[in-house]
Each structure stands twice: as C-alpha cells, then as structure tokens.
C-alpha positions in Angstrom: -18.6 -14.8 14.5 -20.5 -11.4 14.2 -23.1 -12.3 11.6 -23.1 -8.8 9.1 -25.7 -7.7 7.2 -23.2 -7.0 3.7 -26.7 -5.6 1.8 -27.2 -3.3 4.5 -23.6 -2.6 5.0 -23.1 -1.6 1.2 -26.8 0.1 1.1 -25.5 2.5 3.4 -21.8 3.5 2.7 -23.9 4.8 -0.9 -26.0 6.6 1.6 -23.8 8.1 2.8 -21.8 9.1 -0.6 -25.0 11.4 -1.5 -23.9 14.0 1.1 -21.6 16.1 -0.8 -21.7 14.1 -4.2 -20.0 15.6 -6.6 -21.7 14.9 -9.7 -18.6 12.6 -11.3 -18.2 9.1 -10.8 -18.8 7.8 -7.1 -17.3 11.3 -5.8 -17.9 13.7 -3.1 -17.1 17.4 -1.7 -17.3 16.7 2.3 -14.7 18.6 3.7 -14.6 19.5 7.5 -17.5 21.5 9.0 -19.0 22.5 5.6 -22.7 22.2 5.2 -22.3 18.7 3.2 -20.3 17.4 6.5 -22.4 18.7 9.2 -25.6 17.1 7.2 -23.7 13.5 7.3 -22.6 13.6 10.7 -26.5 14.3 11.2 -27.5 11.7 9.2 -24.9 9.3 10.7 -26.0 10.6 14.4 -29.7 9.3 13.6 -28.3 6.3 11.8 -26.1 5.1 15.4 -29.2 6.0 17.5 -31.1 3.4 15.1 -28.9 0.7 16.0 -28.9 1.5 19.8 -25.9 3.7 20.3 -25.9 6.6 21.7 -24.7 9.3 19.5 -22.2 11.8 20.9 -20.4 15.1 19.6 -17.3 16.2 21.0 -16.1 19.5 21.2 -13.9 19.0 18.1 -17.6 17.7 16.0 -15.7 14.0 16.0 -19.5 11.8 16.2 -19.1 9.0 18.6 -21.4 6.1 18.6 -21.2 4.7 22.3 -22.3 1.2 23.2 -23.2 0.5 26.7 -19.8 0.2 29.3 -16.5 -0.3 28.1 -16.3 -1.6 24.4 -14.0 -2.0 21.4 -14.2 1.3 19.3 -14.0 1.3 15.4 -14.1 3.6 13.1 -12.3 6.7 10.8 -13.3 9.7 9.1 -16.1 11.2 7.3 -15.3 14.7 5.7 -13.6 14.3 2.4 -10.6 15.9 0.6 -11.4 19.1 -1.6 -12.0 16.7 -4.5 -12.7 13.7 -2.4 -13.3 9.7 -3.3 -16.6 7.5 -2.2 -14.6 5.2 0.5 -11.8 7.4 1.9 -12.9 7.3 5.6 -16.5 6.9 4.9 -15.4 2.9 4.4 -14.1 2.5 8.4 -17.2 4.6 9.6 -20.1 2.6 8.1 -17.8 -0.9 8.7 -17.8 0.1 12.4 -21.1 0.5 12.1 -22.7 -2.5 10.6 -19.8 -4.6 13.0 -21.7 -2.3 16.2 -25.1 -3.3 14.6 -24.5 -6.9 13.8 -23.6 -6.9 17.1 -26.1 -5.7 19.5 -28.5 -7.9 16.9 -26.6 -11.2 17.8 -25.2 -10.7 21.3 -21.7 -10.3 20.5 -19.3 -8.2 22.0 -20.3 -4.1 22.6 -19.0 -2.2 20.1 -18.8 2.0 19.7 -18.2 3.4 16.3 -16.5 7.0 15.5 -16.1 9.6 13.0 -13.0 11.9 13.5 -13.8 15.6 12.3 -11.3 17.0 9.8 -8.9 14.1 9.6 -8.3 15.5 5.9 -6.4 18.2 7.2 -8.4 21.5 6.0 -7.2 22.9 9.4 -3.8 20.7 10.4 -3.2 16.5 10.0 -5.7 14.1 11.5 -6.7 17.2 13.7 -10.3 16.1 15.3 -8.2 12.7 16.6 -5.3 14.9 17.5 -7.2 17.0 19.8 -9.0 13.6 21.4 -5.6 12.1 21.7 -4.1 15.0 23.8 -1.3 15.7 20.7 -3.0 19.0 20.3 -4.6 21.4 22.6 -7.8 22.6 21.7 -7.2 26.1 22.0 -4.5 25.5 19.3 -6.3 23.9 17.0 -9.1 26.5 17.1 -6.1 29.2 16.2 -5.1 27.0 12.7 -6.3 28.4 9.8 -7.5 26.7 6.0 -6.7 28.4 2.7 -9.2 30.7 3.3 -7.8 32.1 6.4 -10.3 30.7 8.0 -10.0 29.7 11.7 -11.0 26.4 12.9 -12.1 28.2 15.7 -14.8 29.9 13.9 -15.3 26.9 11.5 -16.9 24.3 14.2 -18.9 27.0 15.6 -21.1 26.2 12.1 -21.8 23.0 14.7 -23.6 25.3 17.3 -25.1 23.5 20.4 -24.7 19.5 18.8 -21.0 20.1 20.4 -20.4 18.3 23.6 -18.1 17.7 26.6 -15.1 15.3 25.5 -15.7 11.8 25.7 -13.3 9.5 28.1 -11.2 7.4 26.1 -10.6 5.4 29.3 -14.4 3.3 28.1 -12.7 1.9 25.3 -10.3 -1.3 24.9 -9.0 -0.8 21.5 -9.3 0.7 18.3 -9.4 -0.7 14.9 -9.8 0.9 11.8 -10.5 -0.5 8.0 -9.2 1.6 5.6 -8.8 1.5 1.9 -5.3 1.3 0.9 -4.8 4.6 -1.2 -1.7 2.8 -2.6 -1.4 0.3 -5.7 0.0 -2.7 -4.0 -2.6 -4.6 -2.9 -4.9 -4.1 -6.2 -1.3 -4.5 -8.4 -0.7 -8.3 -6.6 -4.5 -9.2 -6.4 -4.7 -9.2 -3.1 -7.7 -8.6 -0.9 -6.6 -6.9 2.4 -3.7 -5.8 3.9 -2.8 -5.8 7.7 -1.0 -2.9 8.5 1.9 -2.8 11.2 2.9 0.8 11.4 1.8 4.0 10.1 5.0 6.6 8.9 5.4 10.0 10.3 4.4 12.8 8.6 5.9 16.8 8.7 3.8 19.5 7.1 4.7 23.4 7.3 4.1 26.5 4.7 7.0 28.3 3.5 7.0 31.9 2.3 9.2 33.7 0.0 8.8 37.2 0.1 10.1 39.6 -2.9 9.5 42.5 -4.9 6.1 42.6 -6.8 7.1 44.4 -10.1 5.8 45.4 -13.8 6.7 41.9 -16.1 7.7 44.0 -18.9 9.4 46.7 -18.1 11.5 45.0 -15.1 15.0 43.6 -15.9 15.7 39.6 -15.3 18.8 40.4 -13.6 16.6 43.2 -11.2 14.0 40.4 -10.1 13.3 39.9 -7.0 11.1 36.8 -8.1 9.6 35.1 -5.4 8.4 31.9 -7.5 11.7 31.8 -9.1 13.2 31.4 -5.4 10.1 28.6 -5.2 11.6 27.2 -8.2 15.2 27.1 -7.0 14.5 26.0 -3.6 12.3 23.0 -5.3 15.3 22.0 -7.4 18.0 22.1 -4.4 15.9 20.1 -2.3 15.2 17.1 -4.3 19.1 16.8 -5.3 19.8 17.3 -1.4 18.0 14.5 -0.4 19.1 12.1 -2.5 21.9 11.0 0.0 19.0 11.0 3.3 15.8 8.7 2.0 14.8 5.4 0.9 12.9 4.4 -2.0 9.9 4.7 1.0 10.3 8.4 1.8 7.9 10.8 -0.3 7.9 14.5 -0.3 5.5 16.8 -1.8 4.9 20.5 -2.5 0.9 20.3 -3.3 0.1 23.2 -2.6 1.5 27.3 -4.1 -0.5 30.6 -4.0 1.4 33.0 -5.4 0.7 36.7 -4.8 -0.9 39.3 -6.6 -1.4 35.9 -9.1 -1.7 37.9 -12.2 -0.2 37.4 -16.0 1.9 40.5 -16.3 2.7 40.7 -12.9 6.2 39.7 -11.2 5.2 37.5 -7.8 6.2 39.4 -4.6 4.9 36.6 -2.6 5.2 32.6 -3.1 3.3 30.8 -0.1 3.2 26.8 -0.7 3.0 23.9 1.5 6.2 21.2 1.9 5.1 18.0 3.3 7.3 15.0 4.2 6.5 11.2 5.3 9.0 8.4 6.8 8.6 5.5 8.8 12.0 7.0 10.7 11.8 9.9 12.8 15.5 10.7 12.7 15.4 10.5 8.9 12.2 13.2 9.7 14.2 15.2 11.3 17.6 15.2 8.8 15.1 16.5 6.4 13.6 18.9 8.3 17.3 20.8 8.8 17.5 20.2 5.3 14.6 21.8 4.4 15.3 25.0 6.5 19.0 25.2 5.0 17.9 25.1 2.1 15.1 27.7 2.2 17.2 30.3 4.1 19.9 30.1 1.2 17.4 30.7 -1.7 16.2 33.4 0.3 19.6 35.0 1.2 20.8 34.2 -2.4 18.0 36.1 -3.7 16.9 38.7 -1.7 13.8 37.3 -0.4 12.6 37.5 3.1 11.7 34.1 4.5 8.9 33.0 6.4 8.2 29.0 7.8 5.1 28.7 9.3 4.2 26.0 12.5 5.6 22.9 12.0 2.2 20.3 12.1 2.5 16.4 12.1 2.7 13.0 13.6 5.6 10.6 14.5 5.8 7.2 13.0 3.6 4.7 14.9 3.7 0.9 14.9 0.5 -1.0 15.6 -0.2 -3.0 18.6 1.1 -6.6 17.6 -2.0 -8.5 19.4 -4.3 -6.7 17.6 -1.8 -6.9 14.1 -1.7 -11.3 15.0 -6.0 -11.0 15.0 -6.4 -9.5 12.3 -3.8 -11.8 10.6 -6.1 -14.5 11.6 -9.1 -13.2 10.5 -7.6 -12.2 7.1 -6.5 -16.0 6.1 -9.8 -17.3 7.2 -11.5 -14.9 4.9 -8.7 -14.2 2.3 -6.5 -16.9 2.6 -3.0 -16.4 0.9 -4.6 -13.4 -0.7 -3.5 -10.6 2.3 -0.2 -9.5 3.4 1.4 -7.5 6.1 2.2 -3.7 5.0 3.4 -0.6 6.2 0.5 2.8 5.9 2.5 5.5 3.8 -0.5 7.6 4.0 -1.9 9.0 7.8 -4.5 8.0 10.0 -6.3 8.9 12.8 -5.0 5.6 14.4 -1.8 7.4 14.8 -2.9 9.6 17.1 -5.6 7.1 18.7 -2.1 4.5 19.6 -1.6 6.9 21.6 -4.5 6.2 24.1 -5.2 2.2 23.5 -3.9 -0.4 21.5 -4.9 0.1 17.7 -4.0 -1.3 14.5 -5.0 -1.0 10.5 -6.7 -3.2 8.0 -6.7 -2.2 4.1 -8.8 -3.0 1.2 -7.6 -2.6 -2.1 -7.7 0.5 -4.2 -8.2 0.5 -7.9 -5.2 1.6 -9.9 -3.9 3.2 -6.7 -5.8 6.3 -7.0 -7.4 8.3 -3.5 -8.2 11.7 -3.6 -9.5 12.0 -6.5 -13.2 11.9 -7.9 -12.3 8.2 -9.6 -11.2 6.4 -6.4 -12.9 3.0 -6.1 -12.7 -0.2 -4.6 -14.4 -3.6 -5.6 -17.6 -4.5 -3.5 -16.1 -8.0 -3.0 -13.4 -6.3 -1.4 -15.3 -4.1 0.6 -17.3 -7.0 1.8 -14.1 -9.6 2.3 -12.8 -6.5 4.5 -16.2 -6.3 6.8 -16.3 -9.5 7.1 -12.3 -9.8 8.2 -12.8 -6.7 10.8 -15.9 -8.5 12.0 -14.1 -11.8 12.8 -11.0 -9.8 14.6 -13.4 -8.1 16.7 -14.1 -11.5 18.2 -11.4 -12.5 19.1 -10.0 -9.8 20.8 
C-alpha cells in the first residue's frame, strides 16, 4: 500500500483553488489558457519538479509530470468552467500527485501525473486529451474558436516557449482518473465512491437561424422574420420528437444563445446557440442527430430563416477497461466497504479520449447536492480522502 500523506494531499488541492478564486464559496475562474490557468500550471510544474518528476508541456499546454521509464499515469484537468467549482479536475490532478509523491517516498510503483489543457471545452470537448489521443489534429484544434471568436490557435500562444514536443503515450501502462461525480447519486444513497464502467458519448454543434433584424414596434407579427422565435419553435419540436428515441439516461441541452443585435426594441435577425446531446448508445446519437437537423431545416423553411449548423464536435461512448474497473472494485470495498457502487459517467472525461491509447477507467467521489459547475460545488474531505486512499491502493495492484 502507497502510504499518502492526506494533510499534504488536502493542503494542496486549496493551493491550488487560490489561482483563479472567485471570491464566493470554494470557487474559481480557471478557464483554458487565461492568465489564472497558465499561473497554476506554473505552480503545478514547480510543484511535480518538487516531488522528482519531470514536468513537461505539450504542444496543446497539457502539464505532464513524468516518472522515470514506463509508469502508470493519473490525472485530469485543471482549467475550470466560466463559473467553475474547487474539485472539478483539480481533485484527479493533485490525487495523481500525492499517489506520484507517496510513491517515489516509499518505493512503490513509478507513477506520472497529467493535467489536460482545456478539458472544459472553451475551444471544443476534452480538446487538450483529444489532440494527445490522435481524435483531433492539431492544426484543427488551433482553427476552433471560443465565444469570443477567439482561436485556440492564438489562445495557447499566451503559453510562449513552456510549449513542447508531444509526449509518447507508448511510456505509459494505464490511466486512471478520480473524479468527483458531478451527479447526485452517490451523495443521495450515502455512498463514498463510485467505480465507473463507461463514459456516454457526447454531440455538441452551434446552430444558427438567420432572419430579418427589424423595428419591434412598428413591424407586424405576422411580417416577422424572428429568428429567436424559430429558436423557440425548433426548441419545442425537438423535445416532443424525441420522446419516442431516448431513455430516462439521455440528456439534451441548449446552454448556450447569443442573439443578434441583442437589444430591447429590436427584432433578432440572428439566433446562434449551442445543442448538445449525451448517450451511452452511439446509434441512439446518431437518430438524434438526423433528428436534430430535420427539425432545424423545417423551422427554418417554415419561417424564412436561413440555416446555418456549425462542425459537429464530440466523443463516442467508451467503456472502461474491466481489469482496471475489478482493481478499483477491490480497492473501494477495502476502504469503503458496502458504501461504493458501480456506475455509468453521464458527464465527459478526458479518459474517453485517453481509452483510446491504454487501458483506463474512472473513480468518483461524491458531490454535494449534485451540483458541478457552479461556484457552490463541494465534496466532503472524508470523501476526498476515502477516494485518495482507494486510487492509491488500485495503483498497486495493477
């Protein structure tokens, strides 16, 4: 058994959370390659060369902490969502690195610790880890925009000459990453940790509606060439369309909308928002997908509107690797026992991409009421602790 230092393990995941704090609760404003998440991976790169690792940027600004020959590699993320929690990603990135610590101090097995850049998704979903795991080609990635219209392109350049060659995912055996569930089951059944077999796909593309911009009170109803209106409509078809394709399981969201010019007495001419959808079945994906761009082009036709979809981003579902799912099975009924319980991921990781390369699987920690991404997301430092110690045990065994 790896013996972890938990004081020193805790000490610096709140070390970390002062790196874009927000100023409420326990949260933080991290997101990729802004000054708050160049600082941290700074801060994290002296922190792996204090515990013997060599620290390692790749040309996407993911931070690798390398152990000595081939090794197990743990890890996450460490740039936050606009309005971000404490533990999202931050939790698997200081685990991995007290487990890599605790270690080297005992002589147990080597072990290299990683933080993805821009797993969030300011650019695209899990992108840093997509790039490493050969689902995305650098020179697209550098090409996707934020918000802002922003490139990622010119957004990593904020990284300047700390950006290295790619490292070789042939030095590593496996990947594990400790999460926090983001979800209410575990907290809801008092449970401690969760193993997870299989991570659900995930389909994200921006959809445009194009009108007529017009005066709000001088233009007609029955004249209006709306464009939130079709936003509106095409919302409403879509969730009554479904109803016949998904499970209880499948989610859907439109999160984000900019509507254009975005003024009170104005009538939109533009409605730009994001449709995102998540299954553990890639046909179901797929029946939605068509359904999606039916849908759209009859709004649009209906209405008048011209009709944009933008590039299609996301990841197919992914199950874990079952000998790493049995170890951490093990090591969660020596440390939680009858408190854990096997469990699909309904939110994305960069393990998705990683299983692509070597054989990965998930651990989760509860999450208070359910809530991630948001300023109040917490989880117990029991937990967090029970967790460390559970990924700590799985690693030897493996």
């Amino acid at each position: 058994m790896i013996a972890v230092n938990e004081e020193r393990f805790l000490k610096s995941l709140h070390d970390l959370r002062r790196f874009g704090a927000s100023g409420v609760g326990k949260g933080v404003v991290r997101p990729a390659y802004s000054e708050a998440d160049i600082a941290a991976r700074d801060w994290l790169a002296g922190v792996m060369r204090a515990a013997g690792l060599e620290a390692v940027f790749d040309p996407m600004g993911s931070l690798f902490g390398l152990a000595p020959g081939r090794s197990i590699l743990l890890g996450s993320h460490s740039d936050s969502q606009p309005e971000g929690g404490w533990l999202d990603g931050a939790l698997g990135v200081m685990a991995g690195l007290e487990i890599a610590r605790a270690a080297a101090e005992s002589g147990g097995p080597p072990v290299s610790v990683v933080s993805f850049q821009d797993e969030e998704g300011r650019f695209g979903v899990t992108t840093g880890s997509a790039v490493w795991g050969g689902v995305l080609a650098q020179a697209e990635a550098d090409g996707l925009t934020d918000r802002a219209g922003v490139t990622l392109g010119d957004a990593r350049a904020a990284m300047g000459a700390r950006l290295e060659a790619p490292v070789d995912p042939a030095r590593f055996s496996a990947y594990l990453e400790m999460h926090i569930e983001q979800g209410p089951v575990l907290d809801g059944a008092g449970e401690a940790l969760g193993v997870v077999d299989a991570i659900v796909g995930i389909r994200d593309r921006m959809i445009t509606f194009t009108g007529q911009q017009n005066h709000a009170g001088t233009t007609p109803m029955h004249l209006r060439r709306d464009a939130f209106q079709a936003l509106s409509a095409f919302n409403a078809r879509i969730n009554e369309r479904f109803r016949n394709i998904v499970t209880p399981a499948t989610v859907w969201t439109i999160g984000h909308v900019r509507l254009h010019p975005d003024a009170h007495s104005i009538v939109p001419g533009r409605a730009a928002f994001s449709m995102q959808w998540r299954d553990g079945d890639a046909d179901r994906l797929a029946r939605m997908e068509a359904v999606i761009r039916e849908t759209a082009e009859e709004v649009a036709r209906e209405r008048g509107m011209g009709l944009e979809m933008g590039p299609m981003l996301g990841i197919e579902p992914v199950a874990m690797d079952a000998g790493l799912v049995a170890a951490l099975e093990g090591a969660c009924q020596a440390e939680a026992p009858g408190r854990w319980r096997r469990m699909p991921s309904g939110a994305l990781h960069d393990a998705s991409n990683v299983a692509r390369l070597m054989p990965s699987a998930m651990l989760f920690v509860p999450s208070i009421g359910g809530i991630s991404h948001d300023f109040a997301e917490d989880t117990a430092e029991v937990d967090l602790v029970i967790g460390l110690r559970a990924l700590a045990r799985a690693v030897t065994t493996i």
